[in-house]
NUDRENLO-903608 format. One record per residue (C-alpha): residue in three letters; x, y, z. Coordinates in steps of 0.001 Angstrom, whole numbers, padded with zeros to 6 digits, always signed. Layout:
REM NUDRENLO-903608
alaXYZ;...
//
This chain:
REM NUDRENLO-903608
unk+000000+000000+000000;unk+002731+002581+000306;unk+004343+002395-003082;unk+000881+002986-003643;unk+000574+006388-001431;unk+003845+006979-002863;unk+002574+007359-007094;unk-000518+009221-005605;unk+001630+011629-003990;unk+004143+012064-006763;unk+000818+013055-008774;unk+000162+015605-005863;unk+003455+017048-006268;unk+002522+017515-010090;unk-000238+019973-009263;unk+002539+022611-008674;unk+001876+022737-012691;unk-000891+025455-011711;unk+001026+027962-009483;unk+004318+027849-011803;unk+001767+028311-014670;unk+000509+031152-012548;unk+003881+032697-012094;unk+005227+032385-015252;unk+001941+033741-017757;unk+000261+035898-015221;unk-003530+035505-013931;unk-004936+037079-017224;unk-003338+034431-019820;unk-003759+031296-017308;unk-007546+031776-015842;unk-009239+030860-018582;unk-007035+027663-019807;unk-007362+027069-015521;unk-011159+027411-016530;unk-011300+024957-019481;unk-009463+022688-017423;unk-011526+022080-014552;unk-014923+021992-016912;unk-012949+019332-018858;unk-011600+016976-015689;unk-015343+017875-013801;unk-016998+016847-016749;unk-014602+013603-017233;unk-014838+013171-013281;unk-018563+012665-013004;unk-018923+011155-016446;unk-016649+008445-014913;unk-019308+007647-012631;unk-022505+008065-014669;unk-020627+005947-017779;unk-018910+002554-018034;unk-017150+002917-021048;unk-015732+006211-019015;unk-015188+004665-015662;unk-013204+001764-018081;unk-011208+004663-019626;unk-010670+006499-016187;unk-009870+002772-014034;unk-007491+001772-016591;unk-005220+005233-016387;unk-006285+006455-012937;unk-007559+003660-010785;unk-004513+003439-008737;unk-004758+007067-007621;unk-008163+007161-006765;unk-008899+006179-003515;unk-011783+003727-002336;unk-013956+006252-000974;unk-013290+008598-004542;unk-014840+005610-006602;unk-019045+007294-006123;unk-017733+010856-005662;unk-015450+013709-007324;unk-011869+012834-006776;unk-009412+015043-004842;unk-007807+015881-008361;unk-011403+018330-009126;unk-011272+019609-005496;unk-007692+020849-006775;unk-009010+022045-009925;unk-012007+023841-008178;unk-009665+025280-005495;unk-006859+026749-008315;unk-010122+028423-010223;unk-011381+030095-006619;unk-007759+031525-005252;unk-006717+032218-009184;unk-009832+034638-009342;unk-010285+036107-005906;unk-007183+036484-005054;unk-003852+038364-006569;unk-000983+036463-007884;unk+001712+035961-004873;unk-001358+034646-002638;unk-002723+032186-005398;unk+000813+030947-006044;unk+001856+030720-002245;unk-001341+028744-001303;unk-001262+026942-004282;unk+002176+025704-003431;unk+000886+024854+000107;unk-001732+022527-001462;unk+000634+020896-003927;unk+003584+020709-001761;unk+002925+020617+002144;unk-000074+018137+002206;unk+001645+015332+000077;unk+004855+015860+002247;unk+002916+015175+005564;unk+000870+012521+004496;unk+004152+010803+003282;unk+005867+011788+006260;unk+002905+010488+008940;unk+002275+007732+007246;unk+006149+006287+007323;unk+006998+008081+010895;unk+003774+008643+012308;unk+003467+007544+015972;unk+000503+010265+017512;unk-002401+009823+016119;unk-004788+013344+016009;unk-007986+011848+014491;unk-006931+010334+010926;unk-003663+011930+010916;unk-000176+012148+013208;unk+001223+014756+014975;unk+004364+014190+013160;unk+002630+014850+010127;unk+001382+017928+010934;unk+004588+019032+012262;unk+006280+018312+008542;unk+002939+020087+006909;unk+003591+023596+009210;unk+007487+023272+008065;unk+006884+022885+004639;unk+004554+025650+004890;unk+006416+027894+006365;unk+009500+027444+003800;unk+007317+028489+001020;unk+005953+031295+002267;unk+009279+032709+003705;unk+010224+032016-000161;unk+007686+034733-000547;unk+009588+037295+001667;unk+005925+037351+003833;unk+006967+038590+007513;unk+007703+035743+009623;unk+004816+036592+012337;unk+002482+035884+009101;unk+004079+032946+007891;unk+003715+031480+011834;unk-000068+032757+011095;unk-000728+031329+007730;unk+001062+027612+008059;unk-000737+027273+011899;unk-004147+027895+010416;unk-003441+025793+007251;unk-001989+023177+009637;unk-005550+022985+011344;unk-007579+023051+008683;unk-005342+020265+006953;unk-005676+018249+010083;unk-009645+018722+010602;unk-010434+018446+006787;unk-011774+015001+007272;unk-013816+015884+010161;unk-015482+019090+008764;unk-016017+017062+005375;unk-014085+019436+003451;unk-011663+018132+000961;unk-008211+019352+001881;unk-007321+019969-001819;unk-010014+022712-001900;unk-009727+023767+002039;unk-006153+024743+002287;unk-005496+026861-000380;unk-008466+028552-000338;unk-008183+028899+004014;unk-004487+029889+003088;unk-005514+032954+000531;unk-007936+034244+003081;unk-005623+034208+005614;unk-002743+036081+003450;unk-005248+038636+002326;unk-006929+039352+005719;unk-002908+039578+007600;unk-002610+042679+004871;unk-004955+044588+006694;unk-004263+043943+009985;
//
């Protein structure tokens, strides 16, 4: 099961595709590809489920990403897709790209990291997890040259909402970066 873990995290990590798009074209030239992109995978998503020919297609690239629970719902890979269209439009640049980094980066690190060295369990996650997920966090936003008191800020409350996703019923692919831009944008006016 962990090589397992392993691919799906590796797939994770590929979802940095969106904020290095983001950096590189700007907000004007990537929303609307960013758009056409999550109508196409949404689309594909619940077509997968509503379609056997579809699910076929989907199982036979996909199937060992997609978790058990994934199999009658939207996968974590259109929460993702939802959650770059939402920052990408309400939020400027440096915010999308620093949450959006959080979400690709942080989250597969900690799961990797619980999962292997995990010994505290805090509902379905570790404590050592979390611990790697606030690091991680805080290295990319201190990339960012964000004051350190907001980086503490920022990578606690994406922490918490990372490690009560499950228990709120909020997919942490759409909950942290979209908790993480809020909490970049409010710190501005503080």
């Amino acid at each position: 099961m962990y090589p397992r873990e392993i691919l799906r995290k590796l797939f994770h990590l590929s979802t940095c595709i969106f904020p290095f798009l983001l950096y590189s074209y700007g907000k004007e030239a990537c929303f609307p590809y960013f758009l056409i992109f999550l109508v196409s995978f949404v689309l594909f998503d619940i077509g997968r489920q509503k379609s056997i020919f579809i699910s076929s297609v989907y199982n036979y690239f996909f199937s060992i990403l997609t978790r058990d629970y994934e199999q009658r719902k939207l996968t974590g890979a259109s929460y993702v897709c939802f959650s770059v269209i939402v920052v990408t439009f309400f939020f400027d640049e440096k915010i999308a790209i620093a949450s959006l980094l959080i979400m690709s980066i942080a989250d597969p690190c900690a799961s990797l990291f619980g999962q292997y060295f995990g010994q505290f369990k805090i509902h379905t996650k570790t404590l050592e997890g979390s611990i790697i997920f606030f690091i991680v966090s805080s290295a990319i936003l201190i990339s960012f040259s964000i004051s350190y008191m907001e980086v503490i800020i920022v990578s606690l409350i994406c922490t918490i909402a990372e490690l009560f996703s499950e228990k709120i019923k909020i997919d942490d692919n759409f909950l942290i970066p979209v908790i993480g831009s809020m909490t970049l944008f409010s710190l501005q006016y503080i």
